[in-house]
C-alpha positions in Angstrom: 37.9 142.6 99.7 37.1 139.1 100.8 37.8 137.9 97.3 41.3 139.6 97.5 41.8 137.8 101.1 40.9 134.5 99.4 42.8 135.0 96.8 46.0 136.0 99.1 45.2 133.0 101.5 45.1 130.1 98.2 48.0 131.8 97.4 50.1 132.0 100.3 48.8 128.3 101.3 50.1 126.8 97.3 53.6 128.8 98.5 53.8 127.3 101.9 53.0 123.7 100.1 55.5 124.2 97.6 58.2 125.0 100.2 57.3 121.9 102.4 57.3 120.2 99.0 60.8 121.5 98.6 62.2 120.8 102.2 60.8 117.2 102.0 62.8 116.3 98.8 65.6 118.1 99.8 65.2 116.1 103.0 65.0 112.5 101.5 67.7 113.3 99.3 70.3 114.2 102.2 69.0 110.6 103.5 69.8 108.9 99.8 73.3 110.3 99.5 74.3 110.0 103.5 73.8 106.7 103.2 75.2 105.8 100.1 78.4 108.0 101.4 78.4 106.1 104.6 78.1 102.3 102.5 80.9 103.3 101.1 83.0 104.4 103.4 82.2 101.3 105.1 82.7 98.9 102.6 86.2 100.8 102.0 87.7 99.7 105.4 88.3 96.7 105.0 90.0 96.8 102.1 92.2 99.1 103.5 93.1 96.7 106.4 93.5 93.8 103.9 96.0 96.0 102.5 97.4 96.8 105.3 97.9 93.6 106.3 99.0 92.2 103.2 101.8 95.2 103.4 103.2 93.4 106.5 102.8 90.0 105.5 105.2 91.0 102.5 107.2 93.0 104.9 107.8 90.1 107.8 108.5 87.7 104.7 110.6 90.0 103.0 112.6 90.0 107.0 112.6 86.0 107.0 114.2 85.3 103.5 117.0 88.4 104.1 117.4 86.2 107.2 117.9 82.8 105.4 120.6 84.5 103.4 122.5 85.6 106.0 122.8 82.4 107.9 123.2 80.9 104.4 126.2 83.5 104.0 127.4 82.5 107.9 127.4 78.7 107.0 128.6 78.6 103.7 130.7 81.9 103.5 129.6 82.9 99.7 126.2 83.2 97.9 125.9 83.6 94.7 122.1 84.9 93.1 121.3 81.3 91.9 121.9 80.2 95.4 120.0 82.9 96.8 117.3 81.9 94.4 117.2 78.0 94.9 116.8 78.6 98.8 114.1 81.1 98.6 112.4 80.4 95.5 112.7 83.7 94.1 113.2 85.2 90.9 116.4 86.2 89.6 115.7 90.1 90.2 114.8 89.3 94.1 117.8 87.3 94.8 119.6 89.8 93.2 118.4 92.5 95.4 118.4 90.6 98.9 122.4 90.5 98.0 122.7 94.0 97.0 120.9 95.0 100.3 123.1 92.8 102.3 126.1 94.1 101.0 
């Protein structure tokens, strides 16, 4: 009978390390991928803010140069897409839409 105990207790003790065995690795590996998920997430803002702002930067310059052509178009009364070009510095296919979204 005490044999049988022992046995049961070395047992049941090799079970219950097993399982804290279990819960602890399962436990540092939540830690290893919570932080790696939360490095990246932070390192992922501020691109997305540089973006962001790059997106406006375009769009308020975009906003300046349609307004250079219109007080181009006011002073001179024509434009043509070379003009357009020479006074913004733009390529041929951006002068040619900044007219085509002022007409």
């Amino acid at each position: 009978m005490v044999l049988i105990q022992s046995t049961i207790h070395r047992k049941t003790k090799k079970i219950i390390n097993q399982t804290h065995m279990t819960q602890i690795i399962t436990l540092i590996l939540g830690i290893i991928i919570g932080y790696t998920i939360a490095k990246y997430q932070k390192g992922s803002q501020p691109k997305k803010q540089k973006l962001n702002q790059k997106a406006q930067e375009r769009k308020e310059q975009r906003e300046e140069n349609l307004q250079k052509v219109v007080e181009y178009l006011n002073e001179k009364g024509r434009a043509s897409n070379n003009d357009v070009e020479k006074l913004l510095g733009v390529a041929d296919s951006t002068a040619s839409t900044y007219l085509q979204e002022l007409e």
